[in-house]
N, C-alpha and C positions, 0 to 999 in steps of 0.2 A: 236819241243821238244819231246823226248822219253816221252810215257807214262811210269806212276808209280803205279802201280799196288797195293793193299790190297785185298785181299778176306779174306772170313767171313766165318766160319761154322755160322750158326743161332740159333740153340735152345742150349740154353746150355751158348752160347758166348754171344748172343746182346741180346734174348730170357729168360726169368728167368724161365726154363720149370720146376722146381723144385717146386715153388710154383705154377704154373700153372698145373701143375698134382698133388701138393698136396691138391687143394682146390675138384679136380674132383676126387680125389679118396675118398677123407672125404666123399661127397656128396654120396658116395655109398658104401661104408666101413669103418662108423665112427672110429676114434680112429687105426685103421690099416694103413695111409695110409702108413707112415713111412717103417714099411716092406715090402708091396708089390712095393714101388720105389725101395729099396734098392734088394729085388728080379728081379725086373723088369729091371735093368738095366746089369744082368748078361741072362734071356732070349732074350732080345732084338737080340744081334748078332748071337743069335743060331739061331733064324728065319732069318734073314736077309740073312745069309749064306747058307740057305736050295734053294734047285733050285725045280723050276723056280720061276725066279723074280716074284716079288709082290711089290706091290705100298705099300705106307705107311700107308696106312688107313689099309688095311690088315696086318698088321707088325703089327701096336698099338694093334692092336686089338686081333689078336693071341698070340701076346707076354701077356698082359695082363691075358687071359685065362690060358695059361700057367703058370702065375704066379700064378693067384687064387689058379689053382690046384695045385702048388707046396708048396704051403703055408698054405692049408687050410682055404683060408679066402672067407668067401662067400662074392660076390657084390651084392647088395641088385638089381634084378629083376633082374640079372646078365647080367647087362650092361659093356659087355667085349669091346665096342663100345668108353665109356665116353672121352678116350684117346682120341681119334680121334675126337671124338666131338666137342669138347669141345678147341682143342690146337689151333685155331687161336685167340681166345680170349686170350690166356698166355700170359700173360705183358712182356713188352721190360723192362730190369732193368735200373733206374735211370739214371745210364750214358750213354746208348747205343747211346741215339739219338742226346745229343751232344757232343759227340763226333764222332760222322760219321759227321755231320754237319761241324765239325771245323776240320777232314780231308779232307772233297770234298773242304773247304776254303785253305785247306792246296797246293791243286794241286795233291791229288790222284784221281785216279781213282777207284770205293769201285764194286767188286764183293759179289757174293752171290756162293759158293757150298755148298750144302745141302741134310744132308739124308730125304727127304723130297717129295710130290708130289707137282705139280704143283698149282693145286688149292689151297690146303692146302696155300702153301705160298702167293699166292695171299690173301688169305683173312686176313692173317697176315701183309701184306704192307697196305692195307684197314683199319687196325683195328690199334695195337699196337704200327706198326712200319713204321709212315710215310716218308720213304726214298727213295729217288732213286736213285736203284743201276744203276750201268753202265752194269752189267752182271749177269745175275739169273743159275745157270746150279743146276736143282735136279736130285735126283737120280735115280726118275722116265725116263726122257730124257734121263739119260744113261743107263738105266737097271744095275744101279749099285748104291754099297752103298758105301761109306767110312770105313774103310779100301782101299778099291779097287780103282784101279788104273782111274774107267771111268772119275770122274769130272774132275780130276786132268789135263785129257791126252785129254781131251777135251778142257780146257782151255788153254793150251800149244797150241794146235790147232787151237783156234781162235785167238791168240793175239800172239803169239810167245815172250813172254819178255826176254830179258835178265836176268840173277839171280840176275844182283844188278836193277831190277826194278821191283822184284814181289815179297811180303812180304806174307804169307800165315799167318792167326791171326785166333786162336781155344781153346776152353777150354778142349780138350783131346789129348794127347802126341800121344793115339793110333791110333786117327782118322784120326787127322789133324796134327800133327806136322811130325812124320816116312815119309806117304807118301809124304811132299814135301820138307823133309830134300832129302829124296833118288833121290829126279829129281835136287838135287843142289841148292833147295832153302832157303830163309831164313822164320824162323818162329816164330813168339809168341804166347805161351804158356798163358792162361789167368787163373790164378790159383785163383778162387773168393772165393776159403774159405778157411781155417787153420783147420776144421773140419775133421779128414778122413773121416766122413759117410758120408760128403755131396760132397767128392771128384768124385763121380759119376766114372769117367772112368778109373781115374788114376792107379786103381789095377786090374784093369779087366785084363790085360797081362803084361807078361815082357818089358815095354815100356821101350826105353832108351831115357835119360835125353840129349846125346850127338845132340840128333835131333832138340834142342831145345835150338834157338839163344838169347831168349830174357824171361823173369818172368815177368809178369806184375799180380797184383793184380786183375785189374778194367781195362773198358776201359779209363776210365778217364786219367789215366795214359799214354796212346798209343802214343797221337800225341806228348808229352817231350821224350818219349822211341824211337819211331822212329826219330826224331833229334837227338837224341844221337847216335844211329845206321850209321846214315847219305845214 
């Protein structure tokens, strides 16, 4: 039997990093954290994009800086660091873990691509989010972030699936949904809030919606949206 493929962006999608960097920013910039996330997540790609690669501990932590100083909000001992510290403790949101459960029940096979470093995500399968995936690839292993093409072409690489056997599932149209509309695949879109300020990526570029096979709220919803899909 053809395997059946899901991959996962992680923080953001199965990850609640929104309260999980809202609790570590409080901790160091009472009452601010709210702008420097919503700062934070327009620095984030500009580092990311700056060459040469950097591992994500460096990323959290420049982007952070960056934001401070864009913002003028001091971090109390300026702890540009807390990001990174701090994110394997960020809780999995309420549905993530049954439902990855009641898809490996289902006969998928559950990846992981992640703008992420290695470690980093191990200590997140240790901690928040006890799963096992069939395939980990960060961004760290490719020298590449999302947007970009390294996980994506990586994972085409080791598994080679057909398009009706590989479903890419993300909570950014820019990240994750473009690049693996553009390889022929199919994707969902995890839109978990009705809020625009807590839309995190959605306005960050000109994303198009056409990349985007399926809306789902929650994961909760995934394993009825994918039977519908077929």
């Amino acid at each position: 039997m053809t395997d059946r493929w899901l991959t996962f962006d992680c923080y953001g999608t199965i990850i609640d990093w929104r309260t999980g960097m809202t609790a570590a920013l409080e901790s160091v910039a009472p009452g601010k954290s709210a702008e420097l996330i919503d700062a934070y997540y327009r620095c984030e790609p500009e580092v990311e994009a700056e060459p040469p690669f950097r591992n994500y501990r460096a990323i959290l932590t420049e982007g952070l800086r960056r934001t401070a100083e864009k913002t003028g909000i001091t971090l109390a001992g300026n702890q540009f660091s807390i990001l990174a510290d701090t994110l394997p403790t960020w809780p999995a949101f309420t549905d993530s873990v049954p439902a990855l459960t009641q898809l490996q029940a289902d006969g998928y096979k559950l990846g992981i691509l992640t703008n992420t470093d290695a470690d980093l995500f191990e200590q997140t399968l240790a901690g928040p989010l006890p799963v096992d995936f069939d395939e980990v690839i960060t961004a760290e292993e490719v020298q590449s972030y999302k947007p970009g093409d390294g996980m994506f072409d990586e994972f085409l690489t080791r598994h080679n699936p057909a398009p009706s056997d590989w479903i890419h599932v993300g909570n950014s149209v820019w990240h994750d949904c473009e690049p693996a509309h553009r390889r022929g695949f199919r994707t969902v879109f995890v839109h978990r809030s009705t809020n625009p300020e807590n839309n995190e990526w959605i306005h960050l570029r000109d994303s198009s919606q056409s990349s985007v096979t399926a809306t789902i709220p929650d994961l909760a919803t995934l394993p009825g949206t994918l039977r519908e899909l077929g």
